[in-house]
C-alpha positions in Angstrom: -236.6 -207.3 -119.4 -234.2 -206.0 -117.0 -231.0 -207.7 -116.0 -230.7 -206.9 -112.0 -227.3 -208.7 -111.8 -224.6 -208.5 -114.3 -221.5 -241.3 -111.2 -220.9 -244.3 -109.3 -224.7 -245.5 -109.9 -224.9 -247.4 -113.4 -227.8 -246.1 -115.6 -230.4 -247.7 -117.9 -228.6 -249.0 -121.2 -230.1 -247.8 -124.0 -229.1 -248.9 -127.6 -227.6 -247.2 -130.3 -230.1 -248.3 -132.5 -233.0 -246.8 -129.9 -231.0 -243.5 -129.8 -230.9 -243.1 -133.4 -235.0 -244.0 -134.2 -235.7 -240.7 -133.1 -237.5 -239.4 -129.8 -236.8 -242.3 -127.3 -239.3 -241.3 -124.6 -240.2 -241.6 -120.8 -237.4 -243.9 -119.5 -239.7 -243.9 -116.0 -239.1 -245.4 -112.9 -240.4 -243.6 -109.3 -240.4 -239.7 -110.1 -237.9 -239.5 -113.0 -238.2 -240.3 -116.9 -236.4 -239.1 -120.3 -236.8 -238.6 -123.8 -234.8 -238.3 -126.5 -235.1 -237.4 -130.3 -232.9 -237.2 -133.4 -232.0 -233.9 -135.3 -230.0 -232.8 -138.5 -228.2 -230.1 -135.8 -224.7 -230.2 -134.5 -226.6 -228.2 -131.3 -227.6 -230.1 -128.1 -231.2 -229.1 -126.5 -232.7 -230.0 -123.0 -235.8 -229.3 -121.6 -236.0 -230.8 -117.8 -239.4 -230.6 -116.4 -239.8 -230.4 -112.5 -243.5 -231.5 -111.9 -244.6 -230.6 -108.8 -244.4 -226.8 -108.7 -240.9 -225.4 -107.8 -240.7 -222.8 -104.8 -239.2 -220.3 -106.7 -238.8 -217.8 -104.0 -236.8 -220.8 -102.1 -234.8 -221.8 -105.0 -233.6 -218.2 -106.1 -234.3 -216.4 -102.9 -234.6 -212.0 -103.4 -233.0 -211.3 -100.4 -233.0 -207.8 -101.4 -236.6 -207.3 -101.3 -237.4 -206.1 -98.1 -240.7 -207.2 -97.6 -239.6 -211.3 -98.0 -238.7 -211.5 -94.4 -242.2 -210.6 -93.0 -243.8 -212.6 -95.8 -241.6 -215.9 -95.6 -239.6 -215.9 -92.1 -238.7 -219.5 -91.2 -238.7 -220.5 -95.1 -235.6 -218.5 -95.7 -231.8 -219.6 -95.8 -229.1 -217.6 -94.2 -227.9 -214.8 -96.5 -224.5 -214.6 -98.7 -221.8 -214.8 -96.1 -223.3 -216.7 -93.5 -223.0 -220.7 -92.7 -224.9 -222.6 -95.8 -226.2 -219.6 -96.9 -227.0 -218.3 -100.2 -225.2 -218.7 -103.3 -225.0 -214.8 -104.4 -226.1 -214.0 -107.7 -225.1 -210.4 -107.5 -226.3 -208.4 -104.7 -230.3 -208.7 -104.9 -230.6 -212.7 -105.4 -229.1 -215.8 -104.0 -228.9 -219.3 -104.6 -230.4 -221.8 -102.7 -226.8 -223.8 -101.1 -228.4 -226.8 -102.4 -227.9 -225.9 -105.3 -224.0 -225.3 -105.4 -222.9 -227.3 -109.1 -225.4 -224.6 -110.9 -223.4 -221.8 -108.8 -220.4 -222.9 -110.2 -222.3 -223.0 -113.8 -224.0 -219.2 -113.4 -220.5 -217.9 -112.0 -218.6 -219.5 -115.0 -221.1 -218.0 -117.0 -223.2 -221.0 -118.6 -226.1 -220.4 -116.0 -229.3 -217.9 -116.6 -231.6 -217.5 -114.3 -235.4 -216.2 -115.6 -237.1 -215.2 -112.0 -241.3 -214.0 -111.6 -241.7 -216.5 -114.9 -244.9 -218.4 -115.8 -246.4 -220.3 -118.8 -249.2 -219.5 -120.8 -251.9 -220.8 -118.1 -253.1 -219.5 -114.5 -254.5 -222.7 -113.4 -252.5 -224.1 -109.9 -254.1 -227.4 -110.8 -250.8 -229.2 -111.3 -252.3 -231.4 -113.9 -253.7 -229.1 -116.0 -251.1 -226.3 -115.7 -248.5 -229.3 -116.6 -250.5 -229.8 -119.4 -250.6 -226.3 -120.9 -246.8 -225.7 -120.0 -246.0 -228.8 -122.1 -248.4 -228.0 -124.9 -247.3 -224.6 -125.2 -251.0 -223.3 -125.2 -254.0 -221.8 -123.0 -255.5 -224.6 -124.4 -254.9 -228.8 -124.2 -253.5 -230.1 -127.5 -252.5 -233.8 -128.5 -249.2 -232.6 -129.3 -246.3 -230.8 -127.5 -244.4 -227.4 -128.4 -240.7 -229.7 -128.8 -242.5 -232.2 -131.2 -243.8 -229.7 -133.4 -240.6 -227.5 -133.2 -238.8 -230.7 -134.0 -241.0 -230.8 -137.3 -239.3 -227.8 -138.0 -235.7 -229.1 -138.4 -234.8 -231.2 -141.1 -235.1 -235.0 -140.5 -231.9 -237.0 -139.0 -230.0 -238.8 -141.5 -231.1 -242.2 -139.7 -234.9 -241.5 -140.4 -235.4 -243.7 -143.3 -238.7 -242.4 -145.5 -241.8 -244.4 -143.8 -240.5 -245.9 -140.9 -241.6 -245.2 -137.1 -239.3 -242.0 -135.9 -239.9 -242.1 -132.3 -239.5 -244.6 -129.7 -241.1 -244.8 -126.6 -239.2 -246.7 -123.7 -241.2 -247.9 -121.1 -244.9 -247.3 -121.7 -245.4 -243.3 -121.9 -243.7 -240.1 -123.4 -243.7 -236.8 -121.7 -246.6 -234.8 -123.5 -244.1 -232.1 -124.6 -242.6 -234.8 -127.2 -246.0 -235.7 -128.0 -247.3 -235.2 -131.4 -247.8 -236.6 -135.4 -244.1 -238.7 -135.1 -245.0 -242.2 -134.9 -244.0 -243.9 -131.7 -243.0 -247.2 -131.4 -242.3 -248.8 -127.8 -239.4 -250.7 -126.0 -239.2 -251.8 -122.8 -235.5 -251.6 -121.3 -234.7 -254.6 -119.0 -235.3 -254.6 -115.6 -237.2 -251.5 -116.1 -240.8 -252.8 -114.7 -239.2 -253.8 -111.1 -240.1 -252.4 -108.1 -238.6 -249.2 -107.0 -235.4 -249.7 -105.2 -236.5 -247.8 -101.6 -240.0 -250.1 -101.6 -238.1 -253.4 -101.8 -235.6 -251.2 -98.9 -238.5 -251.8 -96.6 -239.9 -254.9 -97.4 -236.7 -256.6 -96.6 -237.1 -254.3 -93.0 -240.7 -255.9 -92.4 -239.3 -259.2 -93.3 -236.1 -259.0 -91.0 -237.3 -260.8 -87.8 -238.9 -263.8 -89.7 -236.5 -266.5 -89.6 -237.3 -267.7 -93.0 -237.9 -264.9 -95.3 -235.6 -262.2 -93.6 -232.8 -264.0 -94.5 -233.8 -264.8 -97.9 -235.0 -261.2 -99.1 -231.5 -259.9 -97.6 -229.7 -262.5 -100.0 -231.9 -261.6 -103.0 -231.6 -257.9 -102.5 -227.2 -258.3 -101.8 -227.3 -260.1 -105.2 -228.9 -257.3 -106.6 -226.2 -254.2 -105.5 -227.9 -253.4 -101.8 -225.2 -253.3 -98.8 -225.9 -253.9 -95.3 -226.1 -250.0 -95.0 -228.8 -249.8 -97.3 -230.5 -252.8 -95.7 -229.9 -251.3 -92.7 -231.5 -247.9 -93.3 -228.0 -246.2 -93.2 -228.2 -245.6 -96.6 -229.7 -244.8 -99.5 -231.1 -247.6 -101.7 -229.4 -247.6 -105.3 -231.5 -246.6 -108.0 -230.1 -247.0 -111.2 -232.7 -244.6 -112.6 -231.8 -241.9 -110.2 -232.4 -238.3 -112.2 -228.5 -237.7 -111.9 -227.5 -241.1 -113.1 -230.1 -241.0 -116.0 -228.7 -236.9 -116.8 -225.5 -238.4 -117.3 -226.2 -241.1 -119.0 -228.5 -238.4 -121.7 -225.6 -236.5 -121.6 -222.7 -239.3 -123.1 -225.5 -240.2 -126.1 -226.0 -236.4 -126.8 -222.1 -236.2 -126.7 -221.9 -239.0 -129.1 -221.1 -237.7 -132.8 -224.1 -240.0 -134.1 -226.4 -239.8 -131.5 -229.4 -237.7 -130.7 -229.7 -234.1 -130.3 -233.0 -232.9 -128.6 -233.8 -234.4 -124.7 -236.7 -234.0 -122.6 -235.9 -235.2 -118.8 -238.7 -234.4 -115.9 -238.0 -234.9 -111.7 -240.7 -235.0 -109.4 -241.1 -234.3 -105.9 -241.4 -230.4 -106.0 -244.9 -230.1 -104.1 -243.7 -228.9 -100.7 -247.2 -228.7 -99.5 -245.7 -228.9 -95.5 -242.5 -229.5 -94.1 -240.8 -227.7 -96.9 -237.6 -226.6 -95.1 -237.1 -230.3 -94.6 -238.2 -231.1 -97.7 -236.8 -229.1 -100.6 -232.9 -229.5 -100.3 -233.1 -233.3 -101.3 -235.3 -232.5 -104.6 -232.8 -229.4 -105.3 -229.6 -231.6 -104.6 -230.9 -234.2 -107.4 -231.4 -231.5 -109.5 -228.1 -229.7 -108.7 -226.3 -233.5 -109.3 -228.2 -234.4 -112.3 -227.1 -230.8 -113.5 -223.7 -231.4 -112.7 -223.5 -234.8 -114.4 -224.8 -233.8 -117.7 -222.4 -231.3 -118.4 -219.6 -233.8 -117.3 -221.1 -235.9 -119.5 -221.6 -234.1 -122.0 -217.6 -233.4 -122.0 -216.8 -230.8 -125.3 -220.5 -230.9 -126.4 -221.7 -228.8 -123.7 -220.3 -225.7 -125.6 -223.0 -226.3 -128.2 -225.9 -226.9 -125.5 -228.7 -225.2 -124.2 -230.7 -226.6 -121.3 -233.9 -225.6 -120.5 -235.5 -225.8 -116.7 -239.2 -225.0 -115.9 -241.8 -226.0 -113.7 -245.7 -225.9 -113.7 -246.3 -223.1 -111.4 -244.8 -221.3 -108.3 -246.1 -221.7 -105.2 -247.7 -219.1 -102.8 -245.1 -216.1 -101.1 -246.6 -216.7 -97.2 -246.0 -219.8 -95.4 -248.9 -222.2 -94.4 -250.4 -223.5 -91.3 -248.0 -226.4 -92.1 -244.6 -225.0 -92.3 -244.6 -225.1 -96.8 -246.1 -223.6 -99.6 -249.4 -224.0 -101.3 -249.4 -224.1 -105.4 -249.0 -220.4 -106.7 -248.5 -218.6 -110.1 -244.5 -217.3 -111.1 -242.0 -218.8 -110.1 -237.7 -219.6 -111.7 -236.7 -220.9 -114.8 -233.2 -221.7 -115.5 -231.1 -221.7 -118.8 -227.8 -223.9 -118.7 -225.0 -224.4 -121.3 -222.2 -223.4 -122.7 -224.2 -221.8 -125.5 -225.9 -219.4 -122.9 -224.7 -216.0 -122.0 -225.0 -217.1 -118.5 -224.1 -215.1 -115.2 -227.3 -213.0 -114.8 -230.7 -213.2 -113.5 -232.9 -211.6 -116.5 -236.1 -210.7 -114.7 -239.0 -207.3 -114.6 -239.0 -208.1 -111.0 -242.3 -207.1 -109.8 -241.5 -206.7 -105.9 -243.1 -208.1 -102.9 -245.0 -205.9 -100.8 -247.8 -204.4 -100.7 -250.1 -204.3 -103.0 -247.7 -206.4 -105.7 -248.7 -209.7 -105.1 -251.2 -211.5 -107.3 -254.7 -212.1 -105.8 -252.5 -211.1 -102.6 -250.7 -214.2 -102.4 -248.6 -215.3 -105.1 -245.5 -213.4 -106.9 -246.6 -211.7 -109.9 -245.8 -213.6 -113.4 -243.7 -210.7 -115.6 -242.2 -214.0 -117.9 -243.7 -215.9 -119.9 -242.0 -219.0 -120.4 -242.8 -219.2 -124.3 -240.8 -216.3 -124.9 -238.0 -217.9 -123.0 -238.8 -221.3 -125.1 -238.8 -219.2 -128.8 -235.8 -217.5 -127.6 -233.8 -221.4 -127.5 -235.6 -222.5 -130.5 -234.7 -219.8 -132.6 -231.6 -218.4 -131.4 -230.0 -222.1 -130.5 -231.7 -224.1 -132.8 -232.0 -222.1 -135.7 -235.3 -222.1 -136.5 -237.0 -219.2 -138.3 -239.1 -217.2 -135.9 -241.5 -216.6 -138.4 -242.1 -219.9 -138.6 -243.0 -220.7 -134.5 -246.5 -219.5 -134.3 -247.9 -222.9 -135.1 -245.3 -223.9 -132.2 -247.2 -222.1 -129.7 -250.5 -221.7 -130.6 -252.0 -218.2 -129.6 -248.6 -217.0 -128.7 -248.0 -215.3 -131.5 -247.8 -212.1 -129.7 -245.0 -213.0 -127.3 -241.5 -212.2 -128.7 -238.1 -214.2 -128.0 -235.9 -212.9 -125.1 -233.4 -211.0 -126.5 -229.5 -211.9 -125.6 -230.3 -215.2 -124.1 -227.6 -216.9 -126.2 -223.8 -216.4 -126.9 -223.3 -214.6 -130.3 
């Protein structure tokens, strides 16, 4: 590995009690859900899933390779220096501006970036590539790589012998906190409702009729919704935004007797056209919901890791349609206060000719299980020796070294 650089909006209440079962899971609504779990560890860990396949090239731009601008013209953002241009990550990589809050993290040193990184599968079928990345595999499992990690630590004080030590809230849990913990469900209120944007325009439609215009505006005032919003000025409120739900992980992690292990995933990362367009709103939730864990998570972020990945990359030239079709690598990101942040740790394997995979997509030179073992073992303590059932058929691929703080 070579290191080329040296909330206004409530959130979902969820209970004490639901924290404390164990792995409270999928808290869905639209594109975003959490889970969360219990663990005998004063250490905090996040894994955030962006499904979809993150542009890579787009989120951490190599300005320094020569042979981008030819590949990837009207894609690109202005350079370091220039009007919303990059946020430079010393000299060879930048930033995307959307993405100013992790800036701030990876020049205060709690951000790592992991670039040209890629999990165990080559599949760009988002489905099954989601799958392997959760599982941890090059094969489908039942079970994800967290849950059986989690096995690993000894059980929270709250578990009593017997009893269900997972909860599921709403009516799924993200396949990487999947596994042999039983998994009972809740159902938080209001959490079946419509999404906020939808009921947006169905009070639009409605507006001219004289009898139901006027009612569905009164319904949806009562409910939080200004004239902006009704209006199409602004944004609809959605109290299960991904930055409102981040913060609202972060405050039960911070809590003395709450959980200790999260999962969190944020759709809307398959910039199949329009992608110039497209990509700075998915990156500004991402940026936000960063931003508002860490404030959330207040003194406890000292003793947190964070985990970022994605499915897949997407492919180095631009399309007939102005975007990006799916790829292989692509960026990871490690956040916290427990990361020895301020670099980009990548064997970058260059753009031009000849370096490509298949001649279209940037060559994987990561594999996102080492990056995974490295957290596990380093930040969670568990014995390395013990991770090969973790990751199945990975027992080959060694921990990054220096991830963490000593």
């Amino acid at each position: 590995m070579k290191d080329l650089s040296t909330m206004t909006q409530s959130a979902p209440r969820l209970t004490r009690r639901a924290a404390l079962l164990g792995l409270a899971g999928a808290v869905t609504l639209g594109r975003t859900s959490v889970a969360l779990a219990a663990a005998a560890t004063e250490q905090r860990f996040v894994v955030v899933l962006l499904r979809g396949a993150l542009d890579g090239l787009a989120a951490v731009q190599p300005y320094g390779d020569r042979a981008l601008a030819d590949l990837r013209g009207e894609l690109l953002a202005p350079e370091p220096g220039h009007e919303k241009g990059l946020g430079d990550l010393g000299g060879y990589f930048g930033l995307h501006p959307a993405l100013s809050a992790m800036h701030e993290m990876y020049t205060g040193g709690s951000l790592a970036v992991l670039h040209a990184a890629a999990g165990p599968s080559r599949s760009r079928s988002h489905f099954e590539a989601q799958d392997y990345m959760e599982c941890g595999a090059e094969q489908r499992l039942s079970s994800g790589w967290l849950n059986r990690a989690l096995a690993l630590l000894p059980p929270h004080r709250s578990t009593a012998a017997g009893s269900e030590t997972a909860l599921s809230v709403g009516t799924s849990v993200q396949l990487v906190l999947r596994g042999p913990a039983p998994v009972a469900s809740w159902l938080p209120q209001g959490f079946g409702g419509p999404d906020a944007e939808i009921l947006r325009k169905l009070a639009a439609m409605h507006a001219a009729d004289p009898a139901t215009g006027p009612a569905l505006a009164e319904g949806l005032r009562e409910r939080g919704f200004s004239n902006a919003v009704l209006s199409g000025q602004a944004a609809a409120p959605n109290r299960f935004s991904f930055p409102a739900l981040a913060g609202s992980v972060g405050k039960m992690l911070a809590a003395p007797d709450g959980p200790r292990i999260a999962a969190l995933e944020l759709g809307g990362w398959d910039t199949h056209a329009a992608q110039v367009g497209r990509l700075p709103g998915a990156l500004g939730q991402l940026d936000s919901g960063m931003a508002a864990l860490k404030t959330a998570l207040g003194d406890a972020w000292a003793r947190t890791a964070v985990l970022v990945m994605t499915e897949f990359g997407r492919t180095v030239r631009v399309n007939g349609t102005k975007g990006t079709d799916h790829g292989t690598a692509t960026v990871a990101f490690v956040a916290g206060g427990a990361v020895a942040g301020g670099r980009v740790i990548a064997d970058w394997p260059g753009l031009g000719a000849g370096k490509l995979l298949e001649n279209r997509d940037l060559m994987p030179t990561t594999d996102l299980r080492a990056v995974a073992k490295a957290l596990l073992a380093g930040h969670l303590r568990i014995d390395p020796a013990r991770l090969g059932p973790v990751f199945p058929g990975g027992e080959g691929v060694a921990p990054i070294r220096g991830l963490l703080r000593a």
